[in-house]
N, C-alpha and C positions, 0 to 999 in steps of 0.2 A: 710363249714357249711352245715348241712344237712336240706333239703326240711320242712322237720318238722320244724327246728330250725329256717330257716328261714318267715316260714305262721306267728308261734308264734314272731318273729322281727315286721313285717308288724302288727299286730293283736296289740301290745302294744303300736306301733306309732301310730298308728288309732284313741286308746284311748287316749293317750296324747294328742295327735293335737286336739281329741276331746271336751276335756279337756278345752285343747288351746281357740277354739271356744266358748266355753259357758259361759270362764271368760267375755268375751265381748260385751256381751249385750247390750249392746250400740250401738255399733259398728253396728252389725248385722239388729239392726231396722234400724239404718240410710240409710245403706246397703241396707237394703229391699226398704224401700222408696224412697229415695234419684234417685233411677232407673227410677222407677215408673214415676216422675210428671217427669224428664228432656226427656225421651226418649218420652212420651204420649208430650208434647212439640212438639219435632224435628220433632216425623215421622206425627201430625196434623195439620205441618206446611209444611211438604213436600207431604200428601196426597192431600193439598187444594192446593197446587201450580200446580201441575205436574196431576193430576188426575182428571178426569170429573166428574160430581156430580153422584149419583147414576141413576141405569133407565135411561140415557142420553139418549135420541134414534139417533142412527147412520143414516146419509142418506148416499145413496148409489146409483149415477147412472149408468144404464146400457145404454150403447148402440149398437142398433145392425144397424151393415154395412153391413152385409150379404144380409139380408130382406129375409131368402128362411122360407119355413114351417115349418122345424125345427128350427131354432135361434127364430123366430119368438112363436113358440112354448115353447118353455124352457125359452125366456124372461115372456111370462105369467104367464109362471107357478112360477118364481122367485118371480115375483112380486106379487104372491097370496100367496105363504104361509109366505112371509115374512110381510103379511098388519096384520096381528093379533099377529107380532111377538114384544116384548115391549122391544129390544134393536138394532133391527135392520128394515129399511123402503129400498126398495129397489123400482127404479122407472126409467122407459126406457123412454130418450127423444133422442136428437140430441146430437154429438160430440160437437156443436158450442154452444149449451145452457147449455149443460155438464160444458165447461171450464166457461162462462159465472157465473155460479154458484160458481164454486170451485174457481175464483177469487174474488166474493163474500164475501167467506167464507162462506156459507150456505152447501154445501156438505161434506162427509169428501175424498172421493175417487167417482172414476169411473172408469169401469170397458169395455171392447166392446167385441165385437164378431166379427172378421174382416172378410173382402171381401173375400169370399171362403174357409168361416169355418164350411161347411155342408159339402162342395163339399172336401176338406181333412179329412172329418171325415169319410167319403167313402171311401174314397181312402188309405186311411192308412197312411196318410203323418202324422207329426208330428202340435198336433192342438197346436196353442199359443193363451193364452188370455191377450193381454196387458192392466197395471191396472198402473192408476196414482191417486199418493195421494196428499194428503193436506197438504206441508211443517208446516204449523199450525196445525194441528192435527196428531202426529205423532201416536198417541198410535189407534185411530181410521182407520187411516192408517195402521197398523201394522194387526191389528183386520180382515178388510175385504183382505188384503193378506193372509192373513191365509184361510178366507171363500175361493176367487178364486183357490189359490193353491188345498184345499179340493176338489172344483168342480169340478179343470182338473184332478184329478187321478181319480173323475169319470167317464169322460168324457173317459177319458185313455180307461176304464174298459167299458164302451160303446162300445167304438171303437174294441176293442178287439172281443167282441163278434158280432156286426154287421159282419168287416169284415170276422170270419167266417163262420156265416150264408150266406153271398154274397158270398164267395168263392164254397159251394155248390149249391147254388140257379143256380149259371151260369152252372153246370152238368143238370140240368134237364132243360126240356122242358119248359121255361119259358118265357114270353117276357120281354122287358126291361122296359115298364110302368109295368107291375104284379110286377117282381121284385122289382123296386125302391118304390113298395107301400105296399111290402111285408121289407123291412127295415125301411121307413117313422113306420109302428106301431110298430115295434122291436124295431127302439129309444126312441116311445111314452111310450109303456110299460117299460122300463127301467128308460126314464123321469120320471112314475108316481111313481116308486116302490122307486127310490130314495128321492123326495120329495113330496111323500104323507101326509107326517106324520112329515114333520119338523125337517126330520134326519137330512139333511146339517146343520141349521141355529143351530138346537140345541146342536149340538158335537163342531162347533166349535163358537159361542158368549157364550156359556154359560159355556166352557172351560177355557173363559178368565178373571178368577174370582178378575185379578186387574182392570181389566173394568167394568165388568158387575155388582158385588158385592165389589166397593171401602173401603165400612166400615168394612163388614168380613175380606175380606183381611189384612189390615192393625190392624186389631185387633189383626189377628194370627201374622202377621209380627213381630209387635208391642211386642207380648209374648216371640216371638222366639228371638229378638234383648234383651228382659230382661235374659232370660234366659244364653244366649251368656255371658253379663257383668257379672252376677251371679257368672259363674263360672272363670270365669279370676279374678272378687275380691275375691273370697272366698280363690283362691288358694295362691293368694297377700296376704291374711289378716294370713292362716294359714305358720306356718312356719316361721314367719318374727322372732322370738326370736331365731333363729341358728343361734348364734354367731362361731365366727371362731375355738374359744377355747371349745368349746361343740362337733364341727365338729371333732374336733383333739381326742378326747377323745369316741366318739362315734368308729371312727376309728380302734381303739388302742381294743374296745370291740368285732369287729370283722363288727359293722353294715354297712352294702352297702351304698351307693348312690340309688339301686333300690330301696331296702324297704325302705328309709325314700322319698324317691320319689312316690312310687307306693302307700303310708298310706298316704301321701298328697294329691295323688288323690281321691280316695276313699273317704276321708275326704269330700272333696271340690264337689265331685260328690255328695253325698246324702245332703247336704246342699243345693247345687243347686237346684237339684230339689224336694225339700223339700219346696221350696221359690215358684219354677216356677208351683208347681201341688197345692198349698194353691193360688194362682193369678190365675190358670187355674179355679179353683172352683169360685172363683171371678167373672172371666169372663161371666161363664154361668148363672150367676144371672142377668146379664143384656142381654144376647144373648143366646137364647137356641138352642142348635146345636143338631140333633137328632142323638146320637151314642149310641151305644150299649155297651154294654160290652166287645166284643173281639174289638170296636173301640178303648177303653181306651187304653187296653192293647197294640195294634198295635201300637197305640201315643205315651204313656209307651218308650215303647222301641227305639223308632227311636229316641225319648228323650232321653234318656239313651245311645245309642249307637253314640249319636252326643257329648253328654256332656262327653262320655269317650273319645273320638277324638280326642277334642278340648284341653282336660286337658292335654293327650299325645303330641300335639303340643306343647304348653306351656311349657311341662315338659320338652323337648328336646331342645327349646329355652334356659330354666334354666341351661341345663347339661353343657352345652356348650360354654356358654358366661359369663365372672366373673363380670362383672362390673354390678351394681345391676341400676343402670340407664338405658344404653343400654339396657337391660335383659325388663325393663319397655316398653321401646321404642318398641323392636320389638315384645313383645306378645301385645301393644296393636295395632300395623299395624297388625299383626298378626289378630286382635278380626275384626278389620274393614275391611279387606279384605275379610273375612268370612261369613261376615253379609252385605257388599253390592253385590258379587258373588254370594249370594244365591238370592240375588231379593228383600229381608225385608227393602231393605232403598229406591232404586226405581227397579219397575218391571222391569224382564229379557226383556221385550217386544221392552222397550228401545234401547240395547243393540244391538252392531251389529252383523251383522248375521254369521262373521269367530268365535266371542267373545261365543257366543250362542252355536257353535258345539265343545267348549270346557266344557262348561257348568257342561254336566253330571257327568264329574271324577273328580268336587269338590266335599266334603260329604256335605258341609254343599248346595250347590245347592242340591243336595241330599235329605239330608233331609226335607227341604223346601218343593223340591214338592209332598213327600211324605204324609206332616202333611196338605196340602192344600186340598190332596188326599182325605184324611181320613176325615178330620173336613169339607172345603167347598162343596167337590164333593162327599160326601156319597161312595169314593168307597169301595166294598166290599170284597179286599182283598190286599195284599201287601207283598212286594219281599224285604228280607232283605237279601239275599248273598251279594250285592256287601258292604251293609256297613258292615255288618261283616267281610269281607274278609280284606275292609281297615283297621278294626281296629285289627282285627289277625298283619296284617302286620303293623299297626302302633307300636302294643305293642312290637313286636317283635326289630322292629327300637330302639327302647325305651331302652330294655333290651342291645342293645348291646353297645349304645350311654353309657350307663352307664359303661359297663364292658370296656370298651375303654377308659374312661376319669379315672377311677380307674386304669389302668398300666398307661396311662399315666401321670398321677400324682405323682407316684412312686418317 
């Protein structure tokens, strides 16, 4: 069958299944709603369980074991630009009233700066800052690991340039008090340039937008998780009247497994989000999210290029396995792996940290953080190669799952 013969194959199932869909009106609204109150349920039950209330403010103690000019110096400065900061309180006591606290329950972590962590930061040795958390508060713990880690790569990058301003300082005629007070202001000036202005605190708490911003978050979640069911029922609802003896005769006409597979997607793809951009509209009648226009579109598409993924999984599920039960079974572990992998049912924060460095080469973690991106974090721009590349090679997969289950059916 030729190219042509086959768009126009695809382009008349399109409209049948379309067809298909409109007789069911019914169906469709329940469909719409039926999503709605059970998932706004589950994940309002799962954001009050597992989640801190909004604005929660983080306490955070430092302590320094060191005591030189600088620890002593960089604990100040910690502790001043995080007093005006409104999710994180950061405050230098003692190790013993540290722990005293965090068996409390009053801290969520503590953080130190140990015995000869000025004098390795001279020296070029490798600096460690040991941080313990609050088995009770895991996500707040997770939170300021993230803040410390942030610190030590700057610290890194400190270090980096101290040791080779000290490595020329000792070429010239210098003494070793000039010297050590000629690096004392080379870490002051780098201390102040780094946290003058609430870079650390701000890149990473306000980063963490299943912390910091619980309700946004779980809103988008919440859309992304409709959206997911959407297109698993639409592709369930369309297509169910292919009986066996329609399938034998459709055959006998010349029609593939692709194009009545490929017009089921399509189908179930504009339907989807048909459903998830009239709830998206929804949404912003109660939460107004400042985007733009090339934001919609950005959104648009990672919608689009997740919803066609998703369907191509599903579809390859279908090719493959006869039993219309089973076939059930695994597209919806299939739906649930997809939507707690992406972080929409509890955040990736949780999650342990080998689980975490597989993360990225799921789409739909993928997508997630991409639409967090756009909608919580204002960013203003966004990298679609890798989901496009999966879904080239998903279609691809697709097309030949087909042409392989067609001989082998022979």
């Amino acid at each position: 069958m030729s190219n042509l013969q086959s768009i126009r194959t695809i382009i008349f199932f399109f409209n049948q299944y379309n067809k298909q869909v409109k007789k069911k009106w019914a169906t469709l609204l329940l469909l719409f709603l039926f999503p709605i109150c059970l998932i706004g349920l589950l994940l309002g039950l799962i954001a009050g369980l597992i989640m801190p209330p909004e604005n929660t403010l983080i306490r955070v103690i430092l302590v320094d074991e060191d005591g030189t000019k600088e620890s002593m110096l960089f604990t100040r400065l910690l502790e001043e630009t995080a007093t005006d900061n409104q999710f994180i309180q950061i405050v230098s006591m003692t190790k013993e009233h540290a722990e005293r606290l965090m068996e409390q329950n009053e801290v969520s972590a503590y953080f130190s700066f140990p015995e000869g962590f000025t004098a390795d930061l001279y020296e070029g040795e490798s600096v460690t800052i040991p941080i313990v958390g609050n088995p009770s508060k895991p996500t707040e713990s997770q939170v300021i690991k993230q803040l410390v880690d942030s610190m030590a790569r700057l610290l890194a990058t400190a270090q980096a340039n101290i040791l080779t301003i000290n490595d020329y300082a000792k070429k010239l005629d210098m003494s070793k008090s000039e010297r050590e007070e000629m690096l004392l202001q080379q870490f002051m000036d780098f201390t102040l340039y780094t946290l003058g202005k609430n870079k650390l605190l701000d890149e990473e708490v306000i980063a963490n937008v299943a912390t910091s911003s619980p309700k946004h978050y779980y809103i988008l979640a919440g859309w992304f998780t409709l959206l997911s069911i959407w297109l698993l029922a639409f592709y369930m609802v369309v297509g169910k009247e292919e009986h066996a003896a329609m399938l034998v005769r459709m055959k006998l006409f010349g029609v593939t497994i692709w194009q009545r597979i490929f017009a089921r997607i399509l189908v179930s793809l504009s339907g989807s989000l048909l459903f998830a951009a009239v709830m998206f509209y929804v949404i912003e009648q109660f939460i107004q999210y400042d985007l733009y226009v090339v934001d919609y579109l950005r959104f648009g598409l990672f919608a689009f290029l997740y919803g066609l993924l998703f369907l191509i999984g599903v579809a390859v599920i279908d090719v493959w396995i006869s039993s219309r039960k089973i076939v059930l079974l695994l597209q919806s572990l299939f739906t649930f792996f997809l939507l707690f992998i992406s972080g929409a049912v509890i955040p990736t924060l949780y999650f342990p940290q080998a689980v975490q460095g597989v993360l990225p080469f799921v789409f739909s973690y993928e997508t997630m953080n991409w639409l967090i991106d756009i909608v919580l974090e204002e960013r203003n721009y966004a990298d679609f190669t890798k989901m496009m590349v999966s879904t080239g090679i998903g279609l691809v997969l697709l097309r030949l799952s087909t042409i392989a289950k067609e001989r082998w059916s022979r």
